[in-house]
Backbone as JSON, one array per atom type, in Angstrom:
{
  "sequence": "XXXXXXXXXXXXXXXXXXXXXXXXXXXXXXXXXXXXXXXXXXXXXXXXXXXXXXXXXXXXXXXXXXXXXXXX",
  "N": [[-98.33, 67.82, -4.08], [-95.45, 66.39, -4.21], [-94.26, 63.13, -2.03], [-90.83, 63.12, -1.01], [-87.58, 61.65, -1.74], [-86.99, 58.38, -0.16], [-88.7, 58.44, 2.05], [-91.22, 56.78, 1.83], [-93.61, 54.05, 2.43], [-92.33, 51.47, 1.38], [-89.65, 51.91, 1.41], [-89.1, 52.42, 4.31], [-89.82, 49.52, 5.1], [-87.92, 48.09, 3.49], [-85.82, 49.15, 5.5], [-86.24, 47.72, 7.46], [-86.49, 45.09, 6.85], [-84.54, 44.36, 5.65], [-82.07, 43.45, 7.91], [-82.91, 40.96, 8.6], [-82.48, 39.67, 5.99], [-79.69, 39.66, 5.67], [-79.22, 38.09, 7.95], [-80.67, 35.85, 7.31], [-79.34, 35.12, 4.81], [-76.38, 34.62, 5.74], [-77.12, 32.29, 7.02], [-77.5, 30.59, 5.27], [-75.16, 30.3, 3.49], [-73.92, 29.42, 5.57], [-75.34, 26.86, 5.9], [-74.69, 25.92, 3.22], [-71.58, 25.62, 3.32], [-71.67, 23.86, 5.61], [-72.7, 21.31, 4.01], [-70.84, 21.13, 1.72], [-68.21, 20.61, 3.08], [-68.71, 18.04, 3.99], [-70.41, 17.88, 6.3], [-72.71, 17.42, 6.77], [-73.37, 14.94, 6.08], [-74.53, 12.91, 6.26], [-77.51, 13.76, 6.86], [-80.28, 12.17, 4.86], [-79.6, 9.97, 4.13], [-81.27, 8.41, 6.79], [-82.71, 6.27, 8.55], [-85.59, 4.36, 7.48], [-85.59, 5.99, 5.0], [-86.07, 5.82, 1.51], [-84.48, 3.97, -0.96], [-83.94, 3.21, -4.32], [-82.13, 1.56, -6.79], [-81.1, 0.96, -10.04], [-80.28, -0.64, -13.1], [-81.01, 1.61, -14.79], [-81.64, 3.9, -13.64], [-82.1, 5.83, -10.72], [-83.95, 6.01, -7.77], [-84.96, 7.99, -4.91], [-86.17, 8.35, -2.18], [-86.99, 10.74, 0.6], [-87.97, 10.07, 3.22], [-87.9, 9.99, 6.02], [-85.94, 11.86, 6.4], [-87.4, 13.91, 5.58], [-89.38, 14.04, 7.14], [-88.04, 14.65, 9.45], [-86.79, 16.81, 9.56], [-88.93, 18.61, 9.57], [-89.75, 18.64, 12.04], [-88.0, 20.03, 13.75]],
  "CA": [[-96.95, 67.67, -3.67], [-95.01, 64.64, -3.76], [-93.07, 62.98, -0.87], [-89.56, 63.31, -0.83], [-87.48, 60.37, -1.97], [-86.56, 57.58, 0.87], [-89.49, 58.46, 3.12], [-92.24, 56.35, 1.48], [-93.81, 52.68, 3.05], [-91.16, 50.35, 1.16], [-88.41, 52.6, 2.03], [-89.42, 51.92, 5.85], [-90.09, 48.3, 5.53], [-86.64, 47.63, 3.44], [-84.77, 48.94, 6.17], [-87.06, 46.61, 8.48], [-86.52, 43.64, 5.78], [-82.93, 44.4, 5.17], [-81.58, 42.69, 8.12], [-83.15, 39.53, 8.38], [-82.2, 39.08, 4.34], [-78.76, 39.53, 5.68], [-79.02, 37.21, 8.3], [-80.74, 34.04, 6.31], [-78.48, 34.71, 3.75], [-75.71, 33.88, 6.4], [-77.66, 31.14, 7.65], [-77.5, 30.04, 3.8], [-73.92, 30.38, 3.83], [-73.19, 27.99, 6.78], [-75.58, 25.36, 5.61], [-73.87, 25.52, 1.9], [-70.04, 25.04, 4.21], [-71.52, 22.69, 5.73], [-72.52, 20.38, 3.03], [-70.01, 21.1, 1.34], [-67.3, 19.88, 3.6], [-69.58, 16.8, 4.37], [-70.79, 17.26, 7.9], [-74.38, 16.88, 6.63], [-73.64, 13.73, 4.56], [-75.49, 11.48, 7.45], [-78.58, 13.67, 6.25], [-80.62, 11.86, 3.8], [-79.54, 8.52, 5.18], [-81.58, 7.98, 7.85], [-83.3, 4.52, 8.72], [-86.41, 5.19, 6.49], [-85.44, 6.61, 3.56], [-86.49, 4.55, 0.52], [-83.36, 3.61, -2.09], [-84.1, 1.85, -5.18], [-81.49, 1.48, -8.07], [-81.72, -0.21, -11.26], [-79.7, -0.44, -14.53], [-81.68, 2.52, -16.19], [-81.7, 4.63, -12.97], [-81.88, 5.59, -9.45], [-85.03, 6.41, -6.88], [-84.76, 8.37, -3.79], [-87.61, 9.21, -1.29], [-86.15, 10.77, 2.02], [-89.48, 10.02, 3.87], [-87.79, 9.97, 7.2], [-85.25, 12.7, 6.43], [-88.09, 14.92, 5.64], [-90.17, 14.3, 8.53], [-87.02, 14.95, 10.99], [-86.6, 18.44, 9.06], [-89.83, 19.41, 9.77], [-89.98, 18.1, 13.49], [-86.99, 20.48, 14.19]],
  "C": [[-96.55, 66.19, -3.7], [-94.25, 64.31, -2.63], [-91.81, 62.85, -1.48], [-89.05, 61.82, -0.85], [-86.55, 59.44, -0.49], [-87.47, 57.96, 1.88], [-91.01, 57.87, 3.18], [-92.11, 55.07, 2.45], [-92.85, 51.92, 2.59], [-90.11, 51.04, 1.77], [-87.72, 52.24, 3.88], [-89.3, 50.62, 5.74], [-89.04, 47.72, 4.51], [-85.54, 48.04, 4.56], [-84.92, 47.95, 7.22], [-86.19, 45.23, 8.24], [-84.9, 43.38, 6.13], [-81.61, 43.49, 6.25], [-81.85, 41.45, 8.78], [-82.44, 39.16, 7.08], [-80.55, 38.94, 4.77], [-78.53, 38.22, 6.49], [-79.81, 35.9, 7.63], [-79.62, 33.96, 5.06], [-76.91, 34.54, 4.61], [-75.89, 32.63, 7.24], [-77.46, 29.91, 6.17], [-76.31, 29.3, 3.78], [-73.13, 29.08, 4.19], [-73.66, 26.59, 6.33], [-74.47, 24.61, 4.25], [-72.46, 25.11, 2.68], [-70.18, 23.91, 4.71], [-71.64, 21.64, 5.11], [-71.73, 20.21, 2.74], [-68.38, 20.26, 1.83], [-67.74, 18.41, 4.37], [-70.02, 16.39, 5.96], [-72.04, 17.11, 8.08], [-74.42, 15.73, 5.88], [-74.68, 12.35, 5.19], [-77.16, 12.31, 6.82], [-79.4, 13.14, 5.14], [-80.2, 10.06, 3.83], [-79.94, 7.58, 6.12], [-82.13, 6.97, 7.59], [-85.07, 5.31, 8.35], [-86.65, 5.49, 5.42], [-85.43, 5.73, 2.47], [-85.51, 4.87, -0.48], [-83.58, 2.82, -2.87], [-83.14, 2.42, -6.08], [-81.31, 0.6, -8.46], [-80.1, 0.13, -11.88], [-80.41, 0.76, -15.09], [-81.91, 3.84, -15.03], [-81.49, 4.6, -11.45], [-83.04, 6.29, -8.91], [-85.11, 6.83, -5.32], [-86.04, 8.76, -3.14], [-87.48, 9.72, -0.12], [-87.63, 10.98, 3.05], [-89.02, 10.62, 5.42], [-86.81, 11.27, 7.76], [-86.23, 14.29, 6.29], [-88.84, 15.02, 6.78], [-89.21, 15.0, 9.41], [-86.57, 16.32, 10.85], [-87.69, 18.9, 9.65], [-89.95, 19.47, 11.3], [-88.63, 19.42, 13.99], [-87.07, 21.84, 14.02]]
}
């Protein structure tokens, strides 16, 4: 016999899944708005962060911006 369709292990653990995926993908959302309208533009700025530009390019390292992501 086979099982009956929508009563298998994924079936169960997408409806599990299904709303977290909704909520990070509104967590997504907000961050993209916020960039966007520049209320993260101080990120990536911080005292720290290594800036070199040349004539032939530009070099970013957000040493201090990444630490303070992770710390949070």
């Amino acid at each position: 016999m086979r099982p009956r369709a929508g009563t298998g292990i994924l079936c169960q653990m997408g409806r599990e899944l299904g709303p977290w995926l909704v909520g990070l993908g509104i967590v997504v959302v907000l961050i993209g708005v916020l960039a966007w309208t520049g209320a993260l533009s101080w990120f990536g700025r911080l005292p720290g962060d290594i800036r070199v530009s040349g004539e032939r390019g530009r070099v970013y390292i957000p040493i201090t911006s990444m630490s303070w992501s992770r710390s949070s």
